[in-house]
VOROVEX-209280 format. One record per residue (C-alpha): x, y, z; residue in one letter. Coordinates in steps of 0.25 Angstrom, whole numbers, padded with zeros to 4 digits, always signed. Example, Ala and Ser with C-alpha at 12.3 -4.5 7.8 and 13.67 -1.06 7.14 Angstrom:
BEGIN
+0049-0018+0031A
+0055-0004+0029S
# end
This chain:
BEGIN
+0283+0266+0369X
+0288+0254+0378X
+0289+0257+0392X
+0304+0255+0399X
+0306+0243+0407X
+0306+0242+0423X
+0320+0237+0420X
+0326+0252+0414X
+0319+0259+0424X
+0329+0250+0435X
+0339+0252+0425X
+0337+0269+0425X
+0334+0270+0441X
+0346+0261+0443X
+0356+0271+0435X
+0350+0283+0441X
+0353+0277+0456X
+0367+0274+0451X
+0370+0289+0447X
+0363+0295+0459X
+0372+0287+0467X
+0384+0289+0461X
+0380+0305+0460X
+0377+0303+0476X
+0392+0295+0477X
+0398+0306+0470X
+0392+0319+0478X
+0395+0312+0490X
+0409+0310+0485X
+0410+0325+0481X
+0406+0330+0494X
+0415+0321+0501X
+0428+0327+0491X
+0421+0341+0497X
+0423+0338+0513X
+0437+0331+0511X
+0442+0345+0503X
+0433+0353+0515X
+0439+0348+0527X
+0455+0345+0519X
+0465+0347+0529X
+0476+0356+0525X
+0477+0369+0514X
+0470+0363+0501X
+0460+0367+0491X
+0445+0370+0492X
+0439+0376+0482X
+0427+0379+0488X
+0419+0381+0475X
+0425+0369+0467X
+0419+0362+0479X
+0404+0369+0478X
+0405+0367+0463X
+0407+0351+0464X
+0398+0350+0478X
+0387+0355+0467X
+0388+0347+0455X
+0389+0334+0466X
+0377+0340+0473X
+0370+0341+0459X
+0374+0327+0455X
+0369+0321+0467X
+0354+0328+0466X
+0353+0328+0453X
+0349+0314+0443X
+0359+0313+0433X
+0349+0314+0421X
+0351+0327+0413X
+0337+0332+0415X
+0337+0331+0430X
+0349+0337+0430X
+0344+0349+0420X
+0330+0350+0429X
+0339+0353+0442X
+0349+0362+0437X
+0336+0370+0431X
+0330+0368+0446X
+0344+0376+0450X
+0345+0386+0439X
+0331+0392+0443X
+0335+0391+0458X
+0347+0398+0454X
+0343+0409+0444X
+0337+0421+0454X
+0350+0421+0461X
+0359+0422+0448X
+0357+0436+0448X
+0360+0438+0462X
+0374+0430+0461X
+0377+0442+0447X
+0371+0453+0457X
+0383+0448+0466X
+0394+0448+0456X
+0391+0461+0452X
+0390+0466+0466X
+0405+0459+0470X
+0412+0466+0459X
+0407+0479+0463X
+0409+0477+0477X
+0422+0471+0474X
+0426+0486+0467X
+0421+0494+0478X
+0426+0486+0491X
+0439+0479+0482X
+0444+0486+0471X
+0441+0501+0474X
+0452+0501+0484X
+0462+0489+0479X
+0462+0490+0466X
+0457+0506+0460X
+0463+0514+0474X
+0476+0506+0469X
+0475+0508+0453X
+0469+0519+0451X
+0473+0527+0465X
+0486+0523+0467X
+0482+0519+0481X
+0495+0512+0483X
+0505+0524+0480X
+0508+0537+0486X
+0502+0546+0476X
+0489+0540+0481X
+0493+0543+0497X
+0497+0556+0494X
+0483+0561+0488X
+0469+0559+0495X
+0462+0549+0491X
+0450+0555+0484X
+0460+0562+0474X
+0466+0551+0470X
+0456+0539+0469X
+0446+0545+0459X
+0449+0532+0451X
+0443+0526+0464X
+0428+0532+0460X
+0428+0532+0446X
+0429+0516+0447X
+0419+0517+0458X
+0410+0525+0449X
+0411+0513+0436X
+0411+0501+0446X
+0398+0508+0453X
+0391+0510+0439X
+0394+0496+0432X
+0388+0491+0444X
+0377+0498+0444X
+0374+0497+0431X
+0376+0481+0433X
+0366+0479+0444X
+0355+0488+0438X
+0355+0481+0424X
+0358+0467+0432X
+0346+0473+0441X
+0337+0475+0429X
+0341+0463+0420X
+0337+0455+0433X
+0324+0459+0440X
+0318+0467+0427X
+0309+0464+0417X
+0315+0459+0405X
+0301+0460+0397X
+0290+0449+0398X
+0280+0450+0390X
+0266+0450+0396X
+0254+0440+0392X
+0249+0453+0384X
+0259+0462+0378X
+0259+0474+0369X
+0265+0470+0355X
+0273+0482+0353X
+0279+0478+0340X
+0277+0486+0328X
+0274+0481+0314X
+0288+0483+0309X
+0294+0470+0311X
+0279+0464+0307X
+0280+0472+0294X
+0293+0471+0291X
+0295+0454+0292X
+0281+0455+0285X
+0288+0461+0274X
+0299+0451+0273X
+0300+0439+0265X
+0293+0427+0274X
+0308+0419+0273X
+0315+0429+0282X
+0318+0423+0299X
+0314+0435+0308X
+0323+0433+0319X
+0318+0438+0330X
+0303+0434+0326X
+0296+0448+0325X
+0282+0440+0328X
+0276+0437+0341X
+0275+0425+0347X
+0269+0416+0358X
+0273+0411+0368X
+0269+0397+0373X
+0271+0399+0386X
+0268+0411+0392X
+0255+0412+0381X
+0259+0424+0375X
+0258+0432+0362X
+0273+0440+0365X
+0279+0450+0355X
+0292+0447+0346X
+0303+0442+0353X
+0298+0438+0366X
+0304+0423+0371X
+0300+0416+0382X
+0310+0415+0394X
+0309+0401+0400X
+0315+0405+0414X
+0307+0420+0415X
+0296+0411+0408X
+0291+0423+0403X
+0292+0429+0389X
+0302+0439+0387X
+0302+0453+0376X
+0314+0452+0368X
+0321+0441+0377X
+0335+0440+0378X
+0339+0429+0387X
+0337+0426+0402X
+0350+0429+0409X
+0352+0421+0422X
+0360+0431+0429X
+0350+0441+0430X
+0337+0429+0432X
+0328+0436+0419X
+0326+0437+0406X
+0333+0448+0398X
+0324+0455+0388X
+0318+0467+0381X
+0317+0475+0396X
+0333+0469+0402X
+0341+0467+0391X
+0345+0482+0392X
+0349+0480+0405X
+0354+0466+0403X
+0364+0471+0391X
+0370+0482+0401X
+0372+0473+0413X
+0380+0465+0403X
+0388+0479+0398X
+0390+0484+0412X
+0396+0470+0418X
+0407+0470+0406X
+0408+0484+0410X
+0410+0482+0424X
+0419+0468+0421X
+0427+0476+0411X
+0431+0487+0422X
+0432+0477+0433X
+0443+0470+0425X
+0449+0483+0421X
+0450+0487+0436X
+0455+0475+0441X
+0462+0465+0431X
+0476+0470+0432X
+0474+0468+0448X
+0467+0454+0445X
+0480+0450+0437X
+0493+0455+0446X
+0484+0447+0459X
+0483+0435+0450X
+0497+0436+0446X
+0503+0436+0459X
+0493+0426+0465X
+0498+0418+0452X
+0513+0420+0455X
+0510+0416+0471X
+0501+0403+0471X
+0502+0399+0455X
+0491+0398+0445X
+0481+0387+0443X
+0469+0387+0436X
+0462+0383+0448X
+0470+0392+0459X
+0464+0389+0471X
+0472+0379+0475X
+0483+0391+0478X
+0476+0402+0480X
+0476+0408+0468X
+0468+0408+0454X
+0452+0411+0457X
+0446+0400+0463X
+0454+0402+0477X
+0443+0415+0479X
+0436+0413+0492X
+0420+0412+0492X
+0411+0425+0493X
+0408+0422+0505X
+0422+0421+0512X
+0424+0433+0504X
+0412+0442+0509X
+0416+0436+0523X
+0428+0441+0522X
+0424+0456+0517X
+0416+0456+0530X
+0428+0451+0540X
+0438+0462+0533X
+0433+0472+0526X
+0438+0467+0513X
+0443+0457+0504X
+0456+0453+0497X
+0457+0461+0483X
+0462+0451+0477X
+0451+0440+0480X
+0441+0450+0474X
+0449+0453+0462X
+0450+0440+0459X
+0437+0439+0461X
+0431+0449+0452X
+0441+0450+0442X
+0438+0436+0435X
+0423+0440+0437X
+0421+0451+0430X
+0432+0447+0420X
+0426+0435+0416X
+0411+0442+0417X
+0416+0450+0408X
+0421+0442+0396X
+0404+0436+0397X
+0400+0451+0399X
+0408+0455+0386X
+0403+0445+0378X
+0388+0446+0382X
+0387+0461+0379X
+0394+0459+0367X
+0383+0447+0362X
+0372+0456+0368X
+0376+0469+0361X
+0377+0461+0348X
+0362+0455+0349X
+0356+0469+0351X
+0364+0476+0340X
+0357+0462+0332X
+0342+0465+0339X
+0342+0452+0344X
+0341+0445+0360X
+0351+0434+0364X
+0337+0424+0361X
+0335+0429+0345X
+0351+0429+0343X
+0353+0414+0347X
+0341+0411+0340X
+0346+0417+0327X
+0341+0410+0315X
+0352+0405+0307X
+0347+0411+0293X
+0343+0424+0288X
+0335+0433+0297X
+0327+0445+0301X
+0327+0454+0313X
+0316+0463+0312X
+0321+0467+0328X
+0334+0472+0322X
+0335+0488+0322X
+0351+0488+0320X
+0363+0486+0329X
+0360+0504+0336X
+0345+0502+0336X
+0346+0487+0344X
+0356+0493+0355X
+0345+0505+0356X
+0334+0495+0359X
+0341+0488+0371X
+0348+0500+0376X
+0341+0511+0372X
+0344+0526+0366X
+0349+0532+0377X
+0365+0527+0382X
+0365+0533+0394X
+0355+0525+0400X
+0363+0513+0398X
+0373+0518+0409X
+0362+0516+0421X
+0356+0504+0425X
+0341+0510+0420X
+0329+0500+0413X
+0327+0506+0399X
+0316+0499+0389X
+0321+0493+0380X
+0318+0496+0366X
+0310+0487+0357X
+0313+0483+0343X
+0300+0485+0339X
+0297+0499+0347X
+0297+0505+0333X
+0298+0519+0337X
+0310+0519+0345X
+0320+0512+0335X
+0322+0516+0321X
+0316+0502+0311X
+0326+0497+0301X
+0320+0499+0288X
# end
């Protein structure tokens, strides 16, 4: 193999030097576009998170080389500083909708609906008569959020099942037995065997997979979800699939509470200032929100805060969490009624298979959420159910 010349190793260090000085010419140019919009004399438009947003990607242009796998080795640098405080920031978003209820709503928007706080039916009567409506939503708000926080406790900080250097195979002879009978040309999909894993040294049971973040293997993985920081498998997906159900539930009320009060405050900020896709510029759309910190600043200075910043606020969020929530339940219910994890159901084969795992749509739903219903209405751990604990599930013949 012929060695390269002196001449393109001048050639290479010359280019890289051009691009890092026009990355450094343009990061300076950026920050200067930054001040002039800071100190702008007169009423004009800053945007404080388009500013942040563009500050960034300058910031990462000027400290990061321009070849794809630098720039592919530091965001990875970044994504593992970032993923313990991911579910921090979703702890947060659930803890400002339910603060927003409790502080916000409870007395702007259900005293007014439900209580007829504005009219003289409401004046005339005392107000524990006629604001039952007033607990009864307390009571749902308190239970989705409770319900929310415990699985979103569990899914993050327990165990979702890593098998140990020895483990017990549990697996009866059934699947064994059964593929053993079968003509060789049939794909078993999930593979009934066990393997071994190269890099934690291990013989592990059937359907195990190695997580490369958790590097640990995982029982019946599922996927690793960076919003909670873990792996999702055999001992959290019970929990992780109710987190999922009770977030639509809680979005779905949310929007039902608020959305007719979201539309008349956009209309008649619509019918004011005008309406652009951006909005800012006049004070109206979305992107004129303050920051949260102006916002808990000014809790703190009055007491309270405009209902309409925080119903513009939450509104969009739990509207738009809940189309993603919708569809992620729906795709999860679908893959257990199947007996499959998110893994084996993208790595479907393409032709004609077997799923020895597969004990019909009732018995799959009974292995992740149990028998007992009513247990799915409190935030409790419940072991999961395994496709090969033969004496708890009914075989298929």
């Amino acid at each position: 193999m012929k060695a390269p010349s002196p001449q393109h190793h001048d050639c290479r260090g010359q280019k890289m030097a051009e691009q890092r000085l026009m990355q450094e010419n343009k990061g300076q140019s950026t920050w200067n576009e930054f001040l002039q919009a800071l100190h702008a004399p007169g009423d004009h438009d800053f945007n404080a998170f388009y500013w942040i947003f563009r500050i960034a990607i300058a910031l990462l242009d000027t400290i990061i080389p321009c070849r794809n796998h630098d720039r592919r080795q530091m965001f990875n640098v970044l994504l593992s500083w970032f993923r313990p405080v991911v579910p921090f920031v979703g702890m947060t978003i659930v803890l400002f909708c339910g603060w927003s209820y409790f502080s916000v709503f409870r007395y702007t928007v259900v005293r007014t609906k439900w209580c007829g706080a504005n009219t003289e039916e409401f004046v005339s009567q005392s107000t524990e008569a006629s604001c039952q409506w007033e607990k009864v939503h307390g009571l749902f708000v308190a239970f989705f959020i409770i319900n929310i926080i415990g699985h979103y406790l569990r899914c993050t900080f327990g165990s979702p099942g890593f098998v140990q250097a020895t483990f017990h195979n549990q697996n009866t002879s059934f699947e064994f037995n059964n593929a053993s009978r079968q003509s060789s040309e049939i794909i078993y999909h999930p593979n009934p065997n066990q393997t071994y894993c190269d890099k934690c040294g291990i013989t592990r049971p059937a359907r195990v997979h190695h997580c490369r973040i958790c590097k640990k293997c995982i029982e019946l993985y599922d996927h690793h979800c960076p919003w909670t920081n873990n792996c999702i498998g055999r001992d959290n997906y019970r929990s992780f699939v109710l987190l999922v159900f009770y977030i639509l539930a809680g979005c779905i009320y949310g929007v039902c509470m608020l959305g007719r009060d979201f539309c008349i405050i956009m209309k008649q900020r619509s019918e004011v200032y005008g309406w652009s896709l951006r909005g800012a510029e006049h004070g109206t759309g979305l992107l004129d929100l303050p920051l949260p910190w102006v916002l808990w600043r000014s809790y703190e200075e009055n007491g309270h805060i405009d209902t309409d910043v925080v119903l513009r606020a939450a509104f969009p969020l739990m509207f738009f969490v809940g189309i993603v929530m919708w569809w992620f339940l729906g795709y999860h219910i679908r893959i257990i009624m199947s007996g499959f994890t998110t893994l084996e159901d993208m790595s479907r084969p393409r032709l004609q298979y077997l799923n020895t795992f597969d004990r019909g749509p009732r018995e799959n739903l009974k292995q992740v959420f149990g028998s007992n219903w009513f247990k799915l209405f409190v935030p409790l751990p419940q072991q999961r159910l395994l496709p090969h604990d033969a004496s708890e599930l009914k075989k298929q013949p």
